[in-house]
C-alpha positions as a Python dict, from the first residue, in 0.01 Angstrom:
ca = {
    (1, 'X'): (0, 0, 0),
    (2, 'X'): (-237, 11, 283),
    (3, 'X'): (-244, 304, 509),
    (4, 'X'): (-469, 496, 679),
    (5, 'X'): (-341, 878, 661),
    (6, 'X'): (-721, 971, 590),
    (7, 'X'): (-914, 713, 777),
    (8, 'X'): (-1117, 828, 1091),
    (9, 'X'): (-1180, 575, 1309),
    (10, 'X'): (-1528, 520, 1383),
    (11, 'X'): (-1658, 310, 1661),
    (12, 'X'): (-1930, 145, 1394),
    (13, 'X'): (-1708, 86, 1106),
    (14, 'X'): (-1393, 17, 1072),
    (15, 'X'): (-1181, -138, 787),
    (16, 'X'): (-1082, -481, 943),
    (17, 'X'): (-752, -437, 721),
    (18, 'X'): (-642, -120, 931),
    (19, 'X'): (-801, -178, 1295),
    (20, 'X'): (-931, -504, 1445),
    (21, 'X'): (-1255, -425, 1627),
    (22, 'X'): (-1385, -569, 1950),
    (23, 'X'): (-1657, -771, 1824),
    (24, 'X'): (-1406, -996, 1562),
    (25, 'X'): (-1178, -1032, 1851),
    (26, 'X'): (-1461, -1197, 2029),
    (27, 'X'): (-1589, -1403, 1704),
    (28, 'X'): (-1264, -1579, 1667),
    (29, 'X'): (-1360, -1778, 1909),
    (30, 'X'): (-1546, -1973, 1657),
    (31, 'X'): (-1209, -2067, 1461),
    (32, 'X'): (-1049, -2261, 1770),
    (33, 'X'): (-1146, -2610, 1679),
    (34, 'X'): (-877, -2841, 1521),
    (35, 'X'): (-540, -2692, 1612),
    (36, 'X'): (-358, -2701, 1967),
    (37, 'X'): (-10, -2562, 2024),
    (38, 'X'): (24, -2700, 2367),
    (39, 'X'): (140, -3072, 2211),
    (40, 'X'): (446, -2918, 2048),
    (41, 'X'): (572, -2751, 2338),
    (42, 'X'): (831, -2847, 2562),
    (43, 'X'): (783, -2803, 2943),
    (44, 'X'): (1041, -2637, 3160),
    (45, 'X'): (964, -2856, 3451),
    (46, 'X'): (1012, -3256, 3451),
    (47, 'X'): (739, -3302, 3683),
    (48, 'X'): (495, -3061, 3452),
    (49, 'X'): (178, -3185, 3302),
    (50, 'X'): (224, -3061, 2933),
    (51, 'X'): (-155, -2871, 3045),
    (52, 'X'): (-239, -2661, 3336),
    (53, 'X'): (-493, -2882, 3577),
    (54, 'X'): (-822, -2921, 3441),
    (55, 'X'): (-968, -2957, 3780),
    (56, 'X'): (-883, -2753, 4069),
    (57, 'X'): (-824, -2873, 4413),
    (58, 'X'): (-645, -2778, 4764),
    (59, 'X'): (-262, -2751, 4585),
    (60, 'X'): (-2, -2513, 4683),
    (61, 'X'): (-113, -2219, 4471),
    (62, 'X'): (-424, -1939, 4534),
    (63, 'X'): (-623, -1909, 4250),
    (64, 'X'): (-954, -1714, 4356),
    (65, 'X'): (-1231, -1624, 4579),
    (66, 'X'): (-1544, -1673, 4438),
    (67, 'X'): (-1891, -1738, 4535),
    (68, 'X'): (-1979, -2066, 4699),
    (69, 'X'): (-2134, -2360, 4494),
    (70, 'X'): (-2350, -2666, 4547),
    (71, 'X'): (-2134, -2940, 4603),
    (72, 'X'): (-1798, -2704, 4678),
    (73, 'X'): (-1569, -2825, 5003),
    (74, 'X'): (-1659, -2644, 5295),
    (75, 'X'): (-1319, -2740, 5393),
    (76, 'X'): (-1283, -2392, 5157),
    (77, 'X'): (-1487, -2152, 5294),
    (78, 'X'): (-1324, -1828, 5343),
    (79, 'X'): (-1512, -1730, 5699),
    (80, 'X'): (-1426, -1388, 5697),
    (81, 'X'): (-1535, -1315, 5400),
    (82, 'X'): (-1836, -1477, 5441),
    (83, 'X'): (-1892, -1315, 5718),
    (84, 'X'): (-1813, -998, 5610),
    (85, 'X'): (-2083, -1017, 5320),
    (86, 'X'): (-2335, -1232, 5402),
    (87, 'X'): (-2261, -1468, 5159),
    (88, 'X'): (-2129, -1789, 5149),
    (89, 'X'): (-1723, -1760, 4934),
    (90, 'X'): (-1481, -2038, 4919),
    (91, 'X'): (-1148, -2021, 4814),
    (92, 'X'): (-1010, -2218, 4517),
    (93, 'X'): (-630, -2368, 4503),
    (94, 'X'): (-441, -2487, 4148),
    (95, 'X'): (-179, -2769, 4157),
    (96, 'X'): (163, -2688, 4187),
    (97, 'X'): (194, -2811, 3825),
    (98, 'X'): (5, -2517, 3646),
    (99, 'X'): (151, -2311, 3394),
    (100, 'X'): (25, -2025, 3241),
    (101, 'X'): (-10, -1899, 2872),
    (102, 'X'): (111, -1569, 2865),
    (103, 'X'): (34, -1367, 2525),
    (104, 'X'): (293, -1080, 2452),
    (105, 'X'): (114, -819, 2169),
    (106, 'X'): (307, -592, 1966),
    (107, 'X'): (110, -275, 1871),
    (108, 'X'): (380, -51, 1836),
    (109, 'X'): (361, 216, 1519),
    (110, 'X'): (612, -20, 1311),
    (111, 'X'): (358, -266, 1297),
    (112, 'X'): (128, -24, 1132),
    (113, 'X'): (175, -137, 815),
    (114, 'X'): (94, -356, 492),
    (115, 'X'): (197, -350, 181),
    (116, 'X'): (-74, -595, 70),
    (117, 'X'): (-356, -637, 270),
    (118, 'X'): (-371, -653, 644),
    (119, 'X'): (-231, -459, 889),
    (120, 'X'): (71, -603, 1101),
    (121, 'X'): (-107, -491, 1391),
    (122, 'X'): (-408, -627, 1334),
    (123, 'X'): (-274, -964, 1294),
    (124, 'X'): (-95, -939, 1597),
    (125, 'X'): (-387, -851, 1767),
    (126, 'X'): (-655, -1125, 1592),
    (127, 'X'): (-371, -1411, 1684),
    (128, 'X'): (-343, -1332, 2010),
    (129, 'X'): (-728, -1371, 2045),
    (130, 'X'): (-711, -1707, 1870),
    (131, 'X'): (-483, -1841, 2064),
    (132, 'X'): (-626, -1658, 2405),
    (133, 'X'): (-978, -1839, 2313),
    (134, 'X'): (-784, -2144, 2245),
    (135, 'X'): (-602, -2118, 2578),
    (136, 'X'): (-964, -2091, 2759),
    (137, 'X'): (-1123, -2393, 2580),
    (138, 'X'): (-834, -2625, 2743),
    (139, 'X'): (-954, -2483, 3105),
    (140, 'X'): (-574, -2354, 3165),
    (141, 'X'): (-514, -1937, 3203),
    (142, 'X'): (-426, -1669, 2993),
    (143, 'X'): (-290, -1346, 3045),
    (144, 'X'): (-151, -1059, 2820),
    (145, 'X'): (151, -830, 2764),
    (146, 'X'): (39, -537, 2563),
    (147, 'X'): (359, -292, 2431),
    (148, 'X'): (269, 3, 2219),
    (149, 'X'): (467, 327, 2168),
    (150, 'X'): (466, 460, 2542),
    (151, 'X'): (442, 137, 2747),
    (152, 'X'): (355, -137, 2873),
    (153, 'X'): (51, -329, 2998),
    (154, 'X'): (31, -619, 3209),
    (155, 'X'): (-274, -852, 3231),
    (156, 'X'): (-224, -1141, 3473),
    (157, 'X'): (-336, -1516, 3381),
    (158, 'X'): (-732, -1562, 3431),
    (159, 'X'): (-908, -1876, 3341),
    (160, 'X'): (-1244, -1642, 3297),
    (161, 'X'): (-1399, -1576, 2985),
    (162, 'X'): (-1541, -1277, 3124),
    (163, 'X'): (-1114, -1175, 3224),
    (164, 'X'): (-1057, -1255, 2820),
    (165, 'X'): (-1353, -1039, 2707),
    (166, 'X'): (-1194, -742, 2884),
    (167, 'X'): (-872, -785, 2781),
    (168, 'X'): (-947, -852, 2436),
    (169, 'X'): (-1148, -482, 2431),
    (170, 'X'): (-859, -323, 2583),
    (171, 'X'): (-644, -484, 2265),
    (172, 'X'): (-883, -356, 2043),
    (173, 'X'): (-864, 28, 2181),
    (174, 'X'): (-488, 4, 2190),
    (175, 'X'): (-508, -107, 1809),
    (176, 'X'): (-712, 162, 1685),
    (177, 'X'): (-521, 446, 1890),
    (178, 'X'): (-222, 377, 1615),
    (179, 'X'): (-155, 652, 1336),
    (180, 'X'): (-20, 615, 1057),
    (181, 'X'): (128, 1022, 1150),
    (182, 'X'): (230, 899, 1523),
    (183, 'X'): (518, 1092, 1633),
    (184, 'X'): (699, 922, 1911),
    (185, 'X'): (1039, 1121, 1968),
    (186, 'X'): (1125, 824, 2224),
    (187, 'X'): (933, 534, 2088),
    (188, 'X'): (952, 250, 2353),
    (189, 'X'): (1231, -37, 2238),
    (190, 'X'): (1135, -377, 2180),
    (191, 'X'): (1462, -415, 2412),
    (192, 'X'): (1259, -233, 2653),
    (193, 'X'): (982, -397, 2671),
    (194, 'X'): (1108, -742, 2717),
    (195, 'X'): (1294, -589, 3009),
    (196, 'X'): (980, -558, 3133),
    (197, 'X'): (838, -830, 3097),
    (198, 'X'): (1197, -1060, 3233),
    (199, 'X'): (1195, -834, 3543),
    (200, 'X'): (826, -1024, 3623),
    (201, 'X'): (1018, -1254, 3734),
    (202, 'X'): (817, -1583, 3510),
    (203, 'X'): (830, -1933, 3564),
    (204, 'X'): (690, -2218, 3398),
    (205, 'X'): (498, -2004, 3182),
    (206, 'X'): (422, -2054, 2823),
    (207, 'X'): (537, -1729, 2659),
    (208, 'X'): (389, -1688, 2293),
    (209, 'X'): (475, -1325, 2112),
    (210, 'X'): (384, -1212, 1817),
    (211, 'X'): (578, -932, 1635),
    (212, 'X'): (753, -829, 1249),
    (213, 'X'): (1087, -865, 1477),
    (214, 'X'): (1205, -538, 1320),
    (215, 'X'): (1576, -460, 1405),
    (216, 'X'): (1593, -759, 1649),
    (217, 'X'): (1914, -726, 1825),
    (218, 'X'): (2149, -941, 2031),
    (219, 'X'): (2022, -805, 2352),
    (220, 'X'): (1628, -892, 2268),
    (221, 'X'): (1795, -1229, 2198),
    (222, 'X'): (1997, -1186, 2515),
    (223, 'X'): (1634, -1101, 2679),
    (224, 'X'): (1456, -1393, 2499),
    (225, 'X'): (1723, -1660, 2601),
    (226, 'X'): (1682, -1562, 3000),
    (227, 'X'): (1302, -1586, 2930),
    (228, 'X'): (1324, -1913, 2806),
    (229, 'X'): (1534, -2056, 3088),
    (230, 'X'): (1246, -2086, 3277),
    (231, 'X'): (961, -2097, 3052),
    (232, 'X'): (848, -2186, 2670),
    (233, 'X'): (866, -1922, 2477),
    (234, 'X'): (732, -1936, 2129),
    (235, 'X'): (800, -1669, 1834),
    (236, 'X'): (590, -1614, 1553),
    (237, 'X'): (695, -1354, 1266),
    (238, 'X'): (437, -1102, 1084),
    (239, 'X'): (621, -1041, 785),
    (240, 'X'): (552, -811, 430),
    (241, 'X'): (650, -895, 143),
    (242, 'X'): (815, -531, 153),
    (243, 'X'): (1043, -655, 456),
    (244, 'X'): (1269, -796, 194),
    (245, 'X'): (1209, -670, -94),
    (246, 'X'): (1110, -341, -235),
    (247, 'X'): (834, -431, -501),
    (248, 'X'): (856, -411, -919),
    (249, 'X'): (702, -72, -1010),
    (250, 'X'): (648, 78, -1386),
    (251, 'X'): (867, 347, -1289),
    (252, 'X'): (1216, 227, -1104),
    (253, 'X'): (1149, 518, -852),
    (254, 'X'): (1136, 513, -466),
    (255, 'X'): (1073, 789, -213),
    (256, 'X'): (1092, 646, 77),
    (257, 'X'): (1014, 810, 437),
    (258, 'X'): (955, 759, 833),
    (259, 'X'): (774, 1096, 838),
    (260, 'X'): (1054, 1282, 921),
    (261, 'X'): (1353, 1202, 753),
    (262, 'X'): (1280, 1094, 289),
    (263, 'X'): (1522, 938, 69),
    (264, 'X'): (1502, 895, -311),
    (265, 'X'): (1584, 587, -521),
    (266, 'X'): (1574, 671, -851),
    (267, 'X'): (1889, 446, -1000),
    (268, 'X'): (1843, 70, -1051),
    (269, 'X'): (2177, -12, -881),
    (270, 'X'): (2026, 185, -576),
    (271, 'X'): (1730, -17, -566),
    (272, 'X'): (1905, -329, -612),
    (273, 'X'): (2148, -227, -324),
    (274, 'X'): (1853, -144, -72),
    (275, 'X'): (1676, -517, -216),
    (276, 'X'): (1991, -642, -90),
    (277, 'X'): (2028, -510, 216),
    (278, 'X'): (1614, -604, 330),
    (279, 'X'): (1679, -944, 210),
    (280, 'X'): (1984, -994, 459),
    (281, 'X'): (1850, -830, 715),
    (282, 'X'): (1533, -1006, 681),
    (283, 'X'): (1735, -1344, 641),
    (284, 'X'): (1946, -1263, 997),
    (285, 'X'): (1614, -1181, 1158),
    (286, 'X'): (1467, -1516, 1053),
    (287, 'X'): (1822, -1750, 1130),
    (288, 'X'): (1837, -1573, 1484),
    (289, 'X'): (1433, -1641, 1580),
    (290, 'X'): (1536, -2049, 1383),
    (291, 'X'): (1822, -2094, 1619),
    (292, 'X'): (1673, -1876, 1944),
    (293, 'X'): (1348, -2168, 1905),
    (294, 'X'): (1570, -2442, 1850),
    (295, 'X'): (1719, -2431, 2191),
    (296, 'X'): (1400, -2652, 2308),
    (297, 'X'): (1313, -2766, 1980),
    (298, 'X'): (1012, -2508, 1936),
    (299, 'X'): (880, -2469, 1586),
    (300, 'X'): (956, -2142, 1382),
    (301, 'X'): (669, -1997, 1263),
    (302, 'X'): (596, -1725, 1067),
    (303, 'X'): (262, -1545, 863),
    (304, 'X'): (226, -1272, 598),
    (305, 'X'): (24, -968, 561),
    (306, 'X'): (-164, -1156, 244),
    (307, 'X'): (-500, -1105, 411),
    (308, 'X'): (-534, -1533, 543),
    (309, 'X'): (-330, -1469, 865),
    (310, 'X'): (-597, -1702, 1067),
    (311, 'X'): (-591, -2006, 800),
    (312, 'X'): (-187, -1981, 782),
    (313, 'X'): (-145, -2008, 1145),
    (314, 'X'): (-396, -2337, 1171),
    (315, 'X'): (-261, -2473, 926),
    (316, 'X'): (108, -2383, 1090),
    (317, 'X'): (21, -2579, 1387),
    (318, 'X'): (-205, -2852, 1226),
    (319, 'X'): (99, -2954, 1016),
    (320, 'X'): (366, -2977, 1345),
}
């Protein structure tokens, strides 16, 4: 099993298995080219473009003050502003018709685990950036929702790659903080954090989150349903091998433990009792994510700890 009860993290090297690092968050944008999600996803708004403009103009919506260009309207020039600096800033406007991709990360302890080769956590994590890269390419935004033990973390929509680089570092220092001995008395809920992010009040959003769905209840699919009356909301499961199924050892004995509390399994009924009980648990987790998608006909997708997260997702969305 991998863990990492005696790893130190060091800023130089780090086992990509256990912690993504910055600088193969930021490679992945080489892996973008032949897969899009954005075809197989339903819009929440008839009048919606299935992609956000790729041209901005003066629309409804504020997008940013930046520096003025040759050729920019000077129907656009912010005066004070300009004023006030010197220097010449216009302000650009989206169409009303914009969505955004927003890219919810779970990097809470539970996902610190494999039994085979990589991390939950860091798949999570190395997704994300695929798709976040992926996002940029098409000229529409991205933003992130980062949930780890104590919180939250909120990163509004940007169209910048420079806005991507620094979320994508603060990913990667959220990833390493995790422990394999973490001791969160009052570890935030999933439940929670999805309260968090319906209370942001989204709309026409793209919602894509990527999680093991541990102990997914009826209120996260409570939570997931209101998200998805406004926006798209796509799931995709990070599953082990050891979610269903505890593995054939040499010796038919288990001690099992969440660092506080151990239990034994030394009997082969016992061990076919707690194979039964992962299996349906991991089957209910699976039917509710099948049926939650199928509201708007999203695909279910899921990817394993095997070590080829990257190529199973492509190939995922290459084959919709």
């Amino acid at each position: 099993m991998t863990h990492a009860s005696n790893t130190k993290i060091n800023q130089e090297i780090l086992d990509p298995r256990i912690y993504c690092d910055y600088t193969r968050l930021v490679k992945l944008k080489t892996n973008i080219d032949g897969f899009s999600f954005f075809p197989y996803l339903k819009t929440s708004r008839q009048l919606s473009g299935r992609h956000l403009s790729k041209y901005r103009g003066r629309g409804l919506n504020f997008d940013e003050l930046r520096h003025y260009h040759l050729g920019d309207d000077i129907r656009n020039l912010d005066w004070k502003v300009t004023l006030r600096t010197g220097k010449p800033h216009v302000r650009s406007y989206t169409e009303e018709k914009d969505h955004n991709v927003i890219l919810c990360v779970d990097q809470r302890s539970s996902l610190f685990f494999s039994s085979i080769d990589t991390m939950k956590s860091v798949i999570a994590a190395e997704l994300a950036s695929l798709c976040a890269w992926r996002v940029v390419k098409e000229s529409d935004r991205v933003g992130f929702f980062l949930i780890n033990d104590k919180n939250t973390e909120w990163m509004p929509p940007k169209r910048s790659q420079n806005d991507v680089l620094k979320y994508l570092k603060k990913l990667a220092a959220i990833n390493q903080s995790l422990q394999v001995n973490t001791k969160e008395k009052h570890s935030l809920s999933f439940s929670n954090a999805l309260h968090s992010l319906n209370r942001r009040n989204l709309k026409n959003s793209i919602i894509i989150i990527f999680s093991d769905w541990i102990n997914i209840s009826e209120e996260d699919v409570s939570l997931l349903k209101l998200l998805q009356k406004y926006n798209d909301v796509l799931s995709i499961l990070i599953s082990d091998p050891m979610d269903f199924s505890l593995t054939a050892t040499s010796s038919p004995k288990w001690v099992l433990s969440n660092g506080t509390h151990q239990i034994n399994l030394e009997k082969r009924k016992d061990i076919i009792k707690a194979n039964c009980h992962l299996e349906k648990t991991y089957q209910n987790r699976c039917e509710a994510l099948r049926q939650l998608m199928a509201i708007k006909r999203l695909p279910f997708m899921e990817v394993s700890t095997t070590g080829n997260h990257i190529s199973q997702f492509t190939r995922l969305l290459r084959a919709r």
